[in-house]
Short mmCIF file of the C-alpha atoms (twelve columns), coordinates in Angstrom:
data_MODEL
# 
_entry.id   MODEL 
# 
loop_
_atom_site.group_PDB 
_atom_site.id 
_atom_site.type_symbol 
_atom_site.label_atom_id 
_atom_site.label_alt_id 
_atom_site.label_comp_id 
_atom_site.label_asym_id 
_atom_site.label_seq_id 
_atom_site.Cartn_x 
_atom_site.Cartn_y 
_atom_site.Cartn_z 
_atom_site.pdbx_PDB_model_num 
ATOM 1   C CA . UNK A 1   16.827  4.732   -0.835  1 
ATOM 2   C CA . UNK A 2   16.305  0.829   -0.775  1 
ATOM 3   C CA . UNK A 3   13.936  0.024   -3.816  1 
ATOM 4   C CA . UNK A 4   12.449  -3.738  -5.096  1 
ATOM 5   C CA . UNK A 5   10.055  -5.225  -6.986  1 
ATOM 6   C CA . UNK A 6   8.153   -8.195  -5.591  1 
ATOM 7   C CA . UNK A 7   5.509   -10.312 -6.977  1 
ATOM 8   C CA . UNK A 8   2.669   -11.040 -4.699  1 
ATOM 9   C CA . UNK A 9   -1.185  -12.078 -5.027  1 
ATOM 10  C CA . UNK A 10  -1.924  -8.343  -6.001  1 
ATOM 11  C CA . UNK A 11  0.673   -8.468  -9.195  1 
ATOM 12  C CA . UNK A 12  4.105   -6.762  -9.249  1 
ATOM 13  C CA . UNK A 13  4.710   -4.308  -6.301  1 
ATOM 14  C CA . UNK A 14  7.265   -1.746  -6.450  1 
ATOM 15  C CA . UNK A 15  8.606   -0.789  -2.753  1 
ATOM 16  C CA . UNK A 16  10.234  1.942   -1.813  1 
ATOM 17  C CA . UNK A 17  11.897  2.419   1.754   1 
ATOM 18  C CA . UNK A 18  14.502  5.430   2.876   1 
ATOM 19  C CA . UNK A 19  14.796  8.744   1.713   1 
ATOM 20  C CA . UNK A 20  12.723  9.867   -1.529  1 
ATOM 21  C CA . UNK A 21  14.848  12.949  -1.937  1 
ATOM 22  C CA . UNK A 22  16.409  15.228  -4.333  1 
ATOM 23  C CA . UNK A 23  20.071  13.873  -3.170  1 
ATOM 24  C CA . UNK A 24  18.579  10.145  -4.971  1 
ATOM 25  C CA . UNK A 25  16.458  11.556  -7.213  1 
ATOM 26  C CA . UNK A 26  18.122  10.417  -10.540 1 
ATOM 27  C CA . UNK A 27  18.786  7.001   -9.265  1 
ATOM 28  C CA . UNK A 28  14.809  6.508   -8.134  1 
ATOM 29  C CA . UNK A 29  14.060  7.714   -11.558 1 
ATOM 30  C CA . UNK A 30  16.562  5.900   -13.486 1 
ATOM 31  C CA . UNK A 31  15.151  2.519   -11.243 1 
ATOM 32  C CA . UNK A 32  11.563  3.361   -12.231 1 
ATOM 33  C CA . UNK A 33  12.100  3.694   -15.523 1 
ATOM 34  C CA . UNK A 34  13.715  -0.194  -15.810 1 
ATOM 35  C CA . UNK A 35  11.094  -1.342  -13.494 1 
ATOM 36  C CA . UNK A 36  8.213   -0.005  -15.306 1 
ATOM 37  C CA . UNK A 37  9.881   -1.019  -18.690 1 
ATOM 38  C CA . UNK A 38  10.171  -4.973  -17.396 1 
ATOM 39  C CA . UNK A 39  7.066   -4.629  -15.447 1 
ATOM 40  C CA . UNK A 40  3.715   -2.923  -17.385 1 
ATOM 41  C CA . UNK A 41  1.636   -2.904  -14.317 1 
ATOM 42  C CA . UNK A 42  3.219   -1.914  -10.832 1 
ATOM 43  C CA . UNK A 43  1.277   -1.519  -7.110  1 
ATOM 44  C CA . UNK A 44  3.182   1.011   -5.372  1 
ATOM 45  C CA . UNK A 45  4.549   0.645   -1.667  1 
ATOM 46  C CA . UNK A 46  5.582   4.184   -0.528  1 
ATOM 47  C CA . UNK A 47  4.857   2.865   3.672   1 
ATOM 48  C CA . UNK A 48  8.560   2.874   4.044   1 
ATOM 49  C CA . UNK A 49  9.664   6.323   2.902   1 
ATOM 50  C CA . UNK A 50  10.904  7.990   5.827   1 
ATOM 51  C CA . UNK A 51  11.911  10.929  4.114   1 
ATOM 52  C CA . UNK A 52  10.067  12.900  0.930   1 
ATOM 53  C CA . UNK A 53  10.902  16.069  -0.691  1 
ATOM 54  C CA . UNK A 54  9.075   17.871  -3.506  1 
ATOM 55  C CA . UNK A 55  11.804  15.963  -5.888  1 
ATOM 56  C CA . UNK A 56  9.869   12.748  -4.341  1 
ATOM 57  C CA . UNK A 57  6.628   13.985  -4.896  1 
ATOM 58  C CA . UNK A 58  7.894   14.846  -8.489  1 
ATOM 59  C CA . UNK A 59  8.910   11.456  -8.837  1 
ATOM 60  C CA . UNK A 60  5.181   9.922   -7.947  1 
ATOM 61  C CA . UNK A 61  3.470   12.335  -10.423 1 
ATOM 62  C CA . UNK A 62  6.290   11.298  -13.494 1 
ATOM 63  C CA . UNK A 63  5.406   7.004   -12.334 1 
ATOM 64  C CA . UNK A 64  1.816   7.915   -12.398 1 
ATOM 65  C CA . UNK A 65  1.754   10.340  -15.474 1 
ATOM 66  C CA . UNK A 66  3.907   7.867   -17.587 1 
ATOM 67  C CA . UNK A 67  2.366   4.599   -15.863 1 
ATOM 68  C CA . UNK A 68  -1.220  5.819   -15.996 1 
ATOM 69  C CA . UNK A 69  -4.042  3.095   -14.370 1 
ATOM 70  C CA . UNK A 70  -1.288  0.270   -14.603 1 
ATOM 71  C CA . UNK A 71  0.392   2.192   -11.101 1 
ATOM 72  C CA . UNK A 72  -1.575  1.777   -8.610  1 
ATOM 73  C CA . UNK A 73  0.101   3.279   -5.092  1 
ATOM 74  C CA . UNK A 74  -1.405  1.140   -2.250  1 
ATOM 75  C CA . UNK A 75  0.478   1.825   0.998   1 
ATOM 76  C CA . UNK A 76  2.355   5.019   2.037   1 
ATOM 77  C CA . UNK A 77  3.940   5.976   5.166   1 
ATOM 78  C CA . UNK A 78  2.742   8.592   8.010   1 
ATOM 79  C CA . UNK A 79  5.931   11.514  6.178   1 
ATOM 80  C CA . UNK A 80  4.118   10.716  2.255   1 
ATOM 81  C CA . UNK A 81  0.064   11.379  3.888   1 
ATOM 82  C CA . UNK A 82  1.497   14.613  5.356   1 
ATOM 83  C CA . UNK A 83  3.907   15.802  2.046   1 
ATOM 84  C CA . UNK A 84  0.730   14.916  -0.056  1 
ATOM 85  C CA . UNK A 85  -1.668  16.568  2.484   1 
ATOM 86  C CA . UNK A 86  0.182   19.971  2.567   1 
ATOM 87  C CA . UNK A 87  0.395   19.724  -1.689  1 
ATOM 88  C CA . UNK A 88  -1.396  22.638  -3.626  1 
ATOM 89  C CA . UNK A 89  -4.599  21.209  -4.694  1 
ATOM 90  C CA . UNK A 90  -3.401  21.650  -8.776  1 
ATOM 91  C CA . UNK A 91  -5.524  19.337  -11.021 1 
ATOM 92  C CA . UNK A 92  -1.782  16.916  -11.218 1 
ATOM 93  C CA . UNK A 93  -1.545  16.881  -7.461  1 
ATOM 94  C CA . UNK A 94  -5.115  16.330  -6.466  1 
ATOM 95  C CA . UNK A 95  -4.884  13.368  -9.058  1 
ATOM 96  C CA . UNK A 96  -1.775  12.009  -7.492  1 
ATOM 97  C CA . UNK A 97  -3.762  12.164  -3.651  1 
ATOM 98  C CA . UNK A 98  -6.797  10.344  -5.417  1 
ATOM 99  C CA . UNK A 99  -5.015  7.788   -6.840  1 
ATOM 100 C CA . UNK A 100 -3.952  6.350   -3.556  1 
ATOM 101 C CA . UNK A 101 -5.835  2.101   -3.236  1 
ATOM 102 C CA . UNK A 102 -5.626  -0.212  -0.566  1 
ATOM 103 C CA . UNK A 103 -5.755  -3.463  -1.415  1 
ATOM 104 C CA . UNK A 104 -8.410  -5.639  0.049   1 
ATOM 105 C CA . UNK A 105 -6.898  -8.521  2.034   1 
ATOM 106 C CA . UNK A 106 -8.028  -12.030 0.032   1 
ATOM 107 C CA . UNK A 107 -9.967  -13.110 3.320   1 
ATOM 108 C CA . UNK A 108 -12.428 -10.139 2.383   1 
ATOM 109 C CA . UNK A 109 -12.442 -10.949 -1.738  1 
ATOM 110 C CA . UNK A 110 -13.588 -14.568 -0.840  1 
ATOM 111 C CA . UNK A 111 -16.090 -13.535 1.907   1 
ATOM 112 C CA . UNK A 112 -17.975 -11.160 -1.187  1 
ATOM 113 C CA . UNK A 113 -17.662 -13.829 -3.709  1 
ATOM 114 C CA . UNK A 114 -19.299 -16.145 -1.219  1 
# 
């Protein structure tokens, strides 16, 4: 599992890319914990997670639960839309589907505020 944090025009952005498994799952968690602690609002770039278990999904209800409004997840990958489709639709997990943004691309912001 590769894992950064990037600033960009949208704020801090926490990408993930490789497996979100339960073979890394205390690592991920360990690496969201310090990122969240050094970084109180995060954007959330799941697009390249090839891989996602329920320990995965686990993982994105925990950053949500603990990170509240300030995690925003605004990209995932084909494997995420299809783990989070085939999700019970439990009050936690329908959250988790809902909370899914895309960013609007700046061209668009300025093209409203004109």
């Amino acid at each position: 599992m590769e894992f950064e944090v990037k600033s960009g025009s949208y704020g801090n952005c926490l990408i993930f890319s490789g497996p979100m498994t339960c073979r890394n799952s205390r690592e991920i968690e360990n690496r969201i914990i310090s990122a969240m602690r050094q970084h109180p609002q995060l954007n959330v770039d799941l697009s390249g997670v090839e891989e996602i278990d329920l320990c995965g999904i686990h993982l994105l209800g925990v950053l949500q639960s603990h990170g509240g409004e300030a995690v925003r997840i605004t990209a995932t990958s084909p494997t995420v839309d299809m783990a989070l489709m085939q999700l019970p639709s439990t009050h936690r997990h329908a959250r988790l589907k809902r909370n899914i943004h895309t960013p609007k691309p700046a061209s668009a912001q300025m093209a409203r505020a004109a």
